[in-house]
N, C-alpha and C positions, 0 to 999 in steps of 0.2 A: 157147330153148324147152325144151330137155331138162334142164336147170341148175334151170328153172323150177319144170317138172313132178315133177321130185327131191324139190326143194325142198319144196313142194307134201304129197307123199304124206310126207315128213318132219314135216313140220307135222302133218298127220292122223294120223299115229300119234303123235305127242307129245298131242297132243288128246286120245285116245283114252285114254292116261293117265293125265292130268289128270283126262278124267272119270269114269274109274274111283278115283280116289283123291275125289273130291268124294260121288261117289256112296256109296263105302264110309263113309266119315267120315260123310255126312250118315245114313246107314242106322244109325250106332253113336251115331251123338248124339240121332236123336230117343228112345230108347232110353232117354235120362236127362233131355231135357227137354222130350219132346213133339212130335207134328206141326209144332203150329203155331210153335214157335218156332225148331225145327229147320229145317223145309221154308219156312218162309213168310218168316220174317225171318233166320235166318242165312244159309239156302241160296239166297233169293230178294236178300240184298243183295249176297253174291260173284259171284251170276251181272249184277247187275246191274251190279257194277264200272266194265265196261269203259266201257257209255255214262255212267254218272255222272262217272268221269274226263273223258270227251270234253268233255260237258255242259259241267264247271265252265271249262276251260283253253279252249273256244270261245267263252265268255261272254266271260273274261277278254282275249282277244284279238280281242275284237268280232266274233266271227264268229256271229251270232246264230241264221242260218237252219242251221248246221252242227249248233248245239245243238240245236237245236228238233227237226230230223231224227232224230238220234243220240237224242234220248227218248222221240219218239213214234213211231218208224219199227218199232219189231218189234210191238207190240202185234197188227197183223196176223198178222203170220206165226206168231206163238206161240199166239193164240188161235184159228187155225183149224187152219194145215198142224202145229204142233207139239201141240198135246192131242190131233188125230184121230191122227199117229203112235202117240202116245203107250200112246192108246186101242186101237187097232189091237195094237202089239205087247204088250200087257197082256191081250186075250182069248185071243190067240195063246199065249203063254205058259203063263198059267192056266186056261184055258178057261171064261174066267166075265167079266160085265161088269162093269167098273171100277167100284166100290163107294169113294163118298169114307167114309172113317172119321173117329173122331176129333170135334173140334170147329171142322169146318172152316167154319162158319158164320159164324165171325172174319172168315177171310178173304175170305168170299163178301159178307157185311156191307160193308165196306170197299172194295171194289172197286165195288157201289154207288153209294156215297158219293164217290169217285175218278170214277165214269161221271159221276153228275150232276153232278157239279162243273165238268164239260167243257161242259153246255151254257148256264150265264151266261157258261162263259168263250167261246163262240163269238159270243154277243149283243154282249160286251166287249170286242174285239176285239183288245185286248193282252195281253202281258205285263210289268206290271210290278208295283212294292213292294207295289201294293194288292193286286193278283191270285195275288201271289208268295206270301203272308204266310199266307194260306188254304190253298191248295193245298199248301206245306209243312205247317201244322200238320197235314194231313190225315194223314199218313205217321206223323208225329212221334205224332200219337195213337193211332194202330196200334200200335206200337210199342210205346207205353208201356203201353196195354192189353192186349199180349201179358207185357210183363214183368210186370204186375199180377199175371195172370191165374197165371203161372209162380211167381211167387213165394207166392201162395195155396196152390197143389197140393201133396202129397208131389213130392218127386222122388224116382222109381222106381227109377233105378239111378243109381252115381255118374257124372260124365263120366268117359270113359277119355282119355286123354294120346293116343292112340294117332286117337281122332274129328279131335282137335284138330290132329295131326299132318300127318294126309291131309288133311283140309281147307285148313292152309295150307299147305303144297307142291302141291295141285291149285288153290288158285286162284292162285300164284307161274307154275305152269306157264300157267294160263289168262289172264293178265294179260302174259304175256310173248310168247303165241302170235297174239296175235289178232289182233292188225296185221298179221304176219307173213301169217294165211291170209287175210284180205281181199283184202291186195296178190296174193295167187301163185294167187288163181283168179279175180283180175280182169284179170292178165297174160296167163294161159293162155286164157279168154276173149276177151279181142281178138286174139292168136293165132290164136282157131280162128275167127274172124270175128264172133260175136255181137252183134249189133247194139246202137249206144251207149245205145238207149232199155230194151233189155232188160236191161244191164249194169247201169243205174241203179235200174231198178224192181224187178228181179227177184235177177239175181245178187249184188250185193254185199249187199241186205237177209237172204240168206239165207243169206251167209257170215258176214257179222256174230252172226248169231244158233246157229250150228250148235254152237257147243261148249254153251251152253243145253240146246240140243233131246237131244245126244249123251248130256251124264249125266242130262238126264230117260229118257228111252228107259232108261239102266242101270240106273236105278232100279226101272223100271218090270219091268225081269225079274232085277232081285235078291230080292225080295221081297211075299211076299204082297199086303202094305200099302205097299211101294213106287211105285203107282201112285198114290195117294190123296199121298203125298208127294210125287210130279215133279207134279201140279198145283196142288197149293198154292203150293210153288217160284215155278209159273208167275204166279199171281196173286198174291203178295206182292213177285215184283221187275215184274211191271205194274201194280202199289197205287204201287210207288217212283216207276215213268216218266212216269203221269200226274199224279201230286202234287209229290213231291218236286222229281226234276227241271227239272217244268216250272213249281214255285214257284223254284226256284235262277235258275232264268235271269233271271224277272223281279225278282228281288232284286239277283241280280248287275251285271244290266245296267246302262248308267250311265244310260241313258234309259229307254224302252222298247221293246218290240219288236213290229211290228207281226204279226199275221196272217193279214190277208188272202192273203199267198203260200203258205201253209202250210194252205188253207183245206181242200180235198180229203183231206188227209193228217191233218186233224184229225177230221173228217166219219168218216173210215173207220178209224178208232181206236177211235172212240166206236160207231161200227157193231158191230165185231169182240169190244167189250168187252159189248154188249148182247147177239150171237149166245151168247156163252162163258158170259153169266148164265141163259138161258135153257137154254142143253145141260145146266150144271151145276145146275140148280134142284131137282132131285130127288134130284140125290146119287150118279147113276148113269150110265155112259158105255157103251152098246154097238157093237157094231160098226156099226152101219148110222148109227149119230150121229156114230163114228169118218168113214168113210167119208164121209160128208154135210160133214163140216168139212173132211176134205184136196180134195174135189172145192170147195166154196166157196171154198178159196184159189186155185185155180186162175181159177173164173169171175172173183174181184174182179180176179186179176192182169191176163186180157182184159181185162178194161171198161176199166181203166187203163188198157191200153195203149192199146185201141182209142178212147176217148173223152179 
């Protein structure tokens, strides 16, 4: 237990590293190429790494329901308990409500596009080549509409060597760590007794996601427009998990996959992604929307459990 708990606070301070090095690199990059391409697609594909790895080597080793999990499972936690943080430590800081900047309408657009996409795929009940092909292109035109968009504009300032640097040793760090905290605070939790239904619903979805939320949150009091950048982050790597990924799967798979067991879990995805269009529809995040969002994750986590 003590080996563990070592372990453990080792991990989170290496964390805590890393996202301070993602955060600073992403803070020096948008600088040369913009919110959206900085916050929404460079910073929102490192952060989403970790489940896209899962994603592809679950498909490939048939483990379908694994995949499925690992791309659809934080969209809750990031769009309620992680932007009301967010939100929260950002009026704290500056004393003012999180004001999105920029042209974050890209990503607000697209995420959208990403929701409704989710409801023929509930009517459809699979995942496969047909379903896969779509939901990929959706990411893939993101993307490329950001590069469009990027390579239209001046660029403002050159990139520094230095964005590039921090960025890949924090997400080396973050790619390395994150097994490592999964496993040492799902240890420590059956340890302290936790119950197996809360270990599954609750604690590991939120250890999964914590290095995410950690350099959002630094972002969010390093800078002014730091906040306007940890959520774009947020919805350009959940543009990834509900297209990209969950087009990978069904391309990957050698069949398809069914989901009706994943039925719940998709339902409340799609829920979590419509609360976080309507918080953000204005463009403005105050405390009491903060607060409204970290108490909603709590209520969905009851119903879970309870129903």
């Amino acid at each position: 237990m003590l080996y563990t708990v070592l372990s453990l606070l080792g991990v989170l301070g290496a964390l805590t590293v890393a996202a301070e090095l993602i955060a600073k690199g992403t803070e020096e990059l948008e600088g040369a190429i913009g919110q959206g391409m900085a916050g929404g697609v460079v910073l929102g594909f490192l952060t989403a790494l970790p489940e896209t790895i899962v994603v592809v080597v679950a498909v490939l080793n048939s483990a379908g329901d694994v995949a499925l999990g690992s791309a659809i499972g934080g969209n809750v936690i990031l769009f309620t308990l992680g932007i009301g943080l967010v939100g929260l430590v950002y009026v704290k800081k500056w004393k003012s409500p999180l004001k999105m900047v920029g042209d974050y309408s890209v990503e607000y657009n697209f995420l959208v596009l990403s929701t409704l996409a989710l409801v023929p795929l509930l009517f459809y009940g699979r995942l496969d080549v047909f379903s896969g092909i779509p939901l990929c292109a959706i990411y893939l035109g993101y993307v490329a509409y950001r590069l469009k968009k990027f390579s239209k504009s001046e660029q403002r300032k050159p990139i520094k060597k230095s964005s590039l640097l921090y960025l890949v040793l924090g997400a080396a760090l973050l790619l390395s760590l994150s097994k490592f905290l999964v496993e040492d605070i799902e240890s420590v939790s059956r340890a302290l007794g936790v119950p197996s239904v809360w270990l599954a619903l609750v604690v590991s979805p939120l250890a999964a996601e914590l290095e995410e939320k950690i350099s959002a949150i630094r972002l969010a009091s390093m800078s002014f427009k730091g906040g306007s950048i940890a959520i774009v982050s947020f919805i350009g790597s959940k543009i990834e998990n509900a297209s990209l990924l969950l087009g990978l799967i069904g391309v990957l798979s050698f069949d398809y996959l069914p989901l009706h067991r994943a039925l719940s879990e998709l339902i409340a995805a799609l829920v979590s992604n419509l609360i976080a269009l309507f918080i953000l529809f204005d463009g403005k995040m105050a405390r009491k929307e903060s607060v409204f969002l970290i108490a909603l994750y709590f209520v969905i986590v009851y119903l879970t459990l309870v129903f």
